[in-house]
TORVO-192504 format. One record per atom (N, C-alpha, C): atom name; residue number from 1; x, y, z; residue in one letter. Coordinates in Angstrom, 2 decimals. Layout:
N
+-------+-------+---------+---------+---------+-------+
| titor | vexro |    east |   north |      up | kolza |
+-------+-------+---------+---------+---------+-------+
|    CA |   NUM |       X |       Y |       Z |     a |
...
+-------+-------+---------+---------+---------+-------+
! end
This chain:
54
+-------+-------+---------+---------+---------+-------+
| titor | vexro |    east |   north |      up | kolza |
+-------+-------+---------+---------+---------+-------+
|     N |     1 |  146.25 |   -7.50 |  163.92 |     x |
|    CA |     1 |  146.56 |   -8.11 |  162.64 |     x |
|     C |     1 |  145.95 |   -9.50 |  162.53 |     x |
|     N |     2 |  145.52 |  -10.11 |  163.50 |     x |
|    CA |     2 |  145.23 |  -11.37 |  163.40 |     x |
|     C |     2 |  143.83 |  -11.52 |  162.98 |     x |
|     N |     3 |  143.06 |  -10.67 |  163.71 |     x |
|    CA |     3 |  141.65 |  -10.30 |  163.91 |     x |
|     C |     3 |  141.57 |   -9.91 |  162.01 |     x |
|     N |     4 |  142.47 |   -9.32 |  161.42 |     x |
|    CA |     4 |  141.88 |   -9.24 |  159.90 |     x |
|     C |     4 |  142.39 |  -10.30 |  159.37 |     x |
|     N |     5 |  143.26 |  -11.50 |  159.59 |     x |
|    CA |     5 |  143.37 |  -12.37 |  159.27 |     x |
|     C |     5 |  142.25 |  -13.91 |  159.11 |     x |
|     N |     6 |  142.28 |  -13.76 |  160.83 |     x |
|    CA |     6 |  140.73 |  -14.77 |  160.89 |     x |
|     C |     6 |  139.85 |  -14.31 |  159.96 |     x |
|     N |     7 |  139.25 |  -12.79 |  159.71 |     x |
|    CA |     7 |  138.45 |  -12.61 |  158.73 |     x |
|     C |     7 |  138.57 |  -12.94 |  157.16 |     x |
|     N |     8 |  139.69 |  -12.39 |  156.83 |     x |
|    CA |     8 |  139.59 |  -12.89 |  154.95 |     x |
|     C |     8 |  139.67 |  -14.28 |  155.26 |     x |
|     N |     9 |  140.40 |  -15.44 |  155.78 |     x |
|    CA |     9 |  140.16 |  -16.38 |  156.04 |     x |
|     C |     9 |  139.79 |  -17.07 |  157.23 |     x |
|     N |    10 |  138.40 |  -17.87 |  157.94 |     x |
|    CA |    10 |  137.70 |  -18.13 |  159.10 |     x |
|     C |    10 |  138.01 |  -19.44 |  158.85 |     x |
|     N |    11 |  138.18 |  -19.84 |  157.70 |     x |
|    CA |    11 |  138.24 |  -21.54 |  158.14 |     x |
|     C |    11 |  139.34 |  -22.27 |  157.72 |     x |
|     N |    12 |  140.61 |  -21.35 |  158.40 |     x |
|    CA |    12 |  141.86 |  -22.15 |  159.21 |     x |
|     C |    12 |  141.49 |  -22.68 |  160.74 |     x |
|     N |    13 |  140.67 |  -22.22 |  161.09 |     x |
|    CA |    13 |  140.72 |  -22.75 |  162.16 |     x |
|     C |    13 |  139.82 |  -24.05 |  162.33 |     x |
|     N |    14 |  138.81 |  -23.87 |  161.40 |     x |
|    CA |    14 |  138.09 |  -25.18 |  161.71 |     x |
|     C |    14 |  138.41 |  -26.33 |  160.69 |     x |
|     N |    15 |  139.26 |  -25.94 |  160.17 |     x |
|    CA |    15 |  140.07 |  -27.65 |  159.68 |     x |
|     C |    15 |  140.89 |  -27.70 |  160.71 |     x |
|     N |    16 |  141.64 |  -27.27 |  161.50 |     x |
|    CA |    16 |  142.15 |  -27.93 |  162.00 |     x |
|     C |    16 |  141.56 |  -28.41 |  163.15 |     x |
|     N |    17 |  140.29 |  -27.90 |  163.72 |     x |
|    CA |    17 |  139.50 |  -28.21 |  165.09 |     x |
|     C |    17 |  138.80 |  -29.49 |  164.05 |     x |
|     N |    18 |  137.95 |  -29.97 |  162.56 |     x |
|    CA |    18 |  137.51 |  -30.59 |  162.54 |     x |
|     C |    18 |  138.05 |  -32.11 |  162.08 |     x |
|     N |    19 |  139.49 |  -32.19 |  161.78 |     x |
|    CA |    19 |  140.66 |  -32.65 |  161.49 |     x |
|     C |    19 |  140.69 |  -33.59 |  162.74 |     x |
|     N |    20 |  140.37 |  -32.98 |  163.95 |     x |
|    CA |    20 |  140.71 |  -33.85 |  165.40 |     x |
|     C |    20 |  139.44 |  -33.88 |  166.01 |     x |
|     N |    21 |  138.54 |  -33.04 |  165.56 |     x |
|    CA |    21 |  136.77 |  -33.47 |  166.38 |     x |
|     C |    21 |  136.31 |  -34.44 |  165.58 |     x |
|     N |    22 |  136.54 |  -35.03 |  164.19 |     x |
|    CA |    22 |  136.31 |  -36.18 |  164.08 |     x |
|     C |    22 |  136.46 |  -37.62 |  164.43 |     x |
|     N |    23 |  137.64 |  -37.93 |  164.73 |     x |
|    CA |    23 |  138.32 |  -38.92 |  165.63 |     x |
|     C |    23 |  137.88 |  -38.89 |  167.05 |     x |
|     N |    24 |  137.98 |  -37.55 |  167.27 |     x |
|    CA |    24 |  137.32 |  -37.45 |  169.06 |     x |
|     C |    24 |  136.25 |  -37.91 |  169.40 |     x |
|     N |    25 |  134.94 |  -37.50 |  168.61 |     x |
|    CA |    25 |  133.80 |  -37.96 |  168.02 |     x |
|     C |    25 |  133.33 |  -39.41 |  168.08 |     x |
|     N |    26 |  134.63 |  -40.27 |  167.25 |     x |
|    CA |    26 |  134.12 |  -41.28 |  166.96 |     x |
|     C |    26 |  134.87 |  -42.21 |  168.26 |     x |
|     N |    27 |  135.43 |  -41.78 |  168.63 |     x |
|    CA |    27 |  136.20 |  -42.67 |  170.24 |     x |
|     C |    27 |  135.28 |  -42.26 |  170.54 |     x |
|     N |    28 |  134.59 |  -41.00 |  171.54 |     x |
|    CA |    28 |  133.31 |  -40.77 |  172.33 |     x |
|     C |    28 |  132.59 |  -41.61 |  172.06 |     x |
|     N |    29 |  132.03 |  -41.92 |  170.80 |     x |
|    CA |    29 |  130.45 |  -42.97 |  170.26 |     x |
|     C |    29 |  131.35 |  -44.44 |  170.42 |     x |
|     N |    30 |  132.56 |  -44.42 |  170.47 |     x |
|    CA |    30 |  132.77 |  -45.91 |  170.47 |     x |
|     C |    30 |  132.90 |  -46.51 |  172.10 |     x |
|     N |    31 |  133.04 |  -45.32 |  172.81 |     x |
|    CA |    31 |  133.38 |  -45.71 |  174.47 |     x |
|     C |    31 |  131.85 |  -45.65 |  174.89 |     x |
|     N |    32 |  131.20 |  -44.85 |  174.60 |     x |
|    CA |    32 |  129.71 |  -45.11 |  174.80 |     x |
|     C |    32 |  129.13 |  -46.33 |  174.59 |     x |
|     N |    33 |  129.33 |  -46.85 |  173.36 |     x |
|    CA |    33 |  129.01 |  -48.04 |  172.73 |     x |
|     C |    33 |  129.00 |  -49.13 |  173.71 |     x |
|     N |    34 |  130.44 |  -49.26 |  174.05 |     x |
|    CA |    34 |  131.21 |  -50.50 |  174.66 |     x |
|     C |    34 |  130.63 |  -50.45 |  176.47 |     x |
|     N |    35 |  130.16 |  -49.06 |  176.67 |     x |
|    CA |    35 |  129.86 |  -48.90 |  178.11 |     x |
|     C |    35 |  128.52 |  -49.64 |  178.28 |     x |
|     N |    36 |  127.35 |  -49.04 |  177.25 |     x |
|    CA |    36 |  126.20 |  -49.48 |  176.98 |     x |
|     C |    36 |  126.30 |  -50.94 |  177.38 |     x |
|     N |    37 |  127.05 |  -51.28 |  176.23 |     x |
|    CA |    37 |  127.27 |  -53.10 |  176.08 |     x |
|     C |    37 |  127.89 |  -53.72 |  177.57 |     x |
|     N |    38 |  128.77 |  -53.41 |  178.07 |     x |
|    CA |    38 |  128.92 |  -53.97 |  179.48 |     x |
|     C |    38 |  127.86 |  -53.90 |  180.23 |     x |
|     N |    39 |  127.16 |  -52.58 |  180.46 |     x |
|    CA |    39 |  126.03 |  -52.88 |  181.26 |     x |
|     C |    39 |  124.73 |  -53.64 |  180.75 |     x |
|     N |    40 |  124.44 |  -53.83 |  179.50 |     x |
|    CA |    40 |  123.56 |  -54.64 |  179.28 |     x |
|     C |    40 |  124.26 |  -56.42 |  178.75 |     x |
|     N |    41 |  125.07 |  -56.50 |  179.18 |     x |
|    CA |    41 |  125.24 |  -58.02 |  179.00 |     x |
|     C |    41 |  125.11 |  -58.92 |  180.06 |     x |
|     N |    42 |  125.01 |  -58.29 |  181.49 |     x |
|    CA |    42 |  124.41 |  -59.66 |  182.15 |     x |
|     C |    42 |  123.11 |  -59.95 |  182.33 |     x |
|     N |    43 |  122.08 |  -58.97 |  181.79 |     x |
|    CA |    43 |  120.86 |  -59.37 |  181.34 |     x |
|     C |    43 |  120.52 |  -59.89 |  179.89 |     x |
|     N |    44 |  121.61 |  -59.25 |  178.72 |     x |
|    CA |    44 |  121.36 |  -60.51 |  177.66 |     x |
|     C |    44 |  121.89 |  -61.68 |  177.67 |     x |
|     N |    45 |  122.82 |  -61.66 |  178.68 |     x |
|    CA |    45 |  123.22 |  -63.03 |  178.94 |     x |
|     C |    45 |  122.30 |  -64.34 |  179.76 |     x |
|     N |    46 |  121.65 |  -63.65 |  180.63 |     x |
|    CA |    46 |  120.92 |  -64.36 |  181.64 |     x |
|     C |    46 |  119.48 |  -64.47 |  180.60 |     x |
|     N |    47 |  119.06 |  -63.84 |  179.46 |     x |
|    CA |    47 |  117.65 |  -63.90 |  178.81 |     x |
|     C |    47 |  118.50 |  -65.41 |  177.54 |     x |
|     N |    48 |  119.31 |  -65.75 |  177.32 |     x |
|    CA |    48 |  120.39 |  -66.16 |  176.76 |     x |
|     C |    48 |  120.29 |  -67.66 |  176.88 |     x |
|     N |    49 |  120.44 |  -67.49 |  178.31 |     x |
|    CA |    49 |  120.55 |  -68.73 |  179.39 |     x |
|     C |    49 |  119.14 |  -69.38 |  179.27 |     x |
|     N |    50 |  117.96 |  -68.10 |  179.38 |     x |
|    CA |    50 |  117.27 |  -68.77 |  179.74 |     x |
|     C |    50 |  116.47 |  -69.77 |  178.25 |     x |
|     N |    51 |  116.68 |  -69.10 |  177.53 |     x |
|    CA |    51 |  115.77 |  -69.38 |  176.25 |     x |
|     C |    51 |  116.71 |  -70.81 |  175.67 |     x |
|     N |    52 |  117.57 |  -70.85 |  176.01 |     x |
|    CA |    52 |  118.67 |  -72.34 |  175.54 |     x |
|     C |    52 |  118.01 |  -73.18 |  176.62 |     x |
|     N |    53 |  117.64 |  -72.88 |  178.25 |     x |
|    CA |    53 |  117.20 |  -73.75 |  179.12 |     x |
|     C |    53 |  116.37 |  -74.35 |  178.83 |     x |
|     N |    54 |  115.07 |  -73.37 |  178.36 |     x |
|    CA |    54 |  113.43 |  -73.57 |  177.61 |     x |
|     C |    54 |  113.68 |  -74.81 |  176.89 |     x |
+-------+-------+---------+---------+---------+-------+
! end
């Protein structure tokens, strides 16, 4: 019974998968973001340093 259910309607399921893969989504790209940025800040920091030294 379910199996003819998913069919006349298929997209109960992906509101509710895209309802929460959006948010998921955007934490993923935002923890990426912030990872990126830690590892490149003690070289923009030190190019930083140097160009205020100049």
């Amino acid at each position: 019974m379910s199996d003819v259910l998913e069919v006349l309607n298929p997209a109960t399921e992906e509101t509710v998968a895209t309802r929460y893969d959006r948010p998921a989504v955007r934490y993923e790209a935002t923890v990426l973001v912030a990872a990126i940025n830690e590892s490149l800040w003690p070289a923009l920091s030190q190019q930083a340093l140097d160009l205020v030294a100049a």
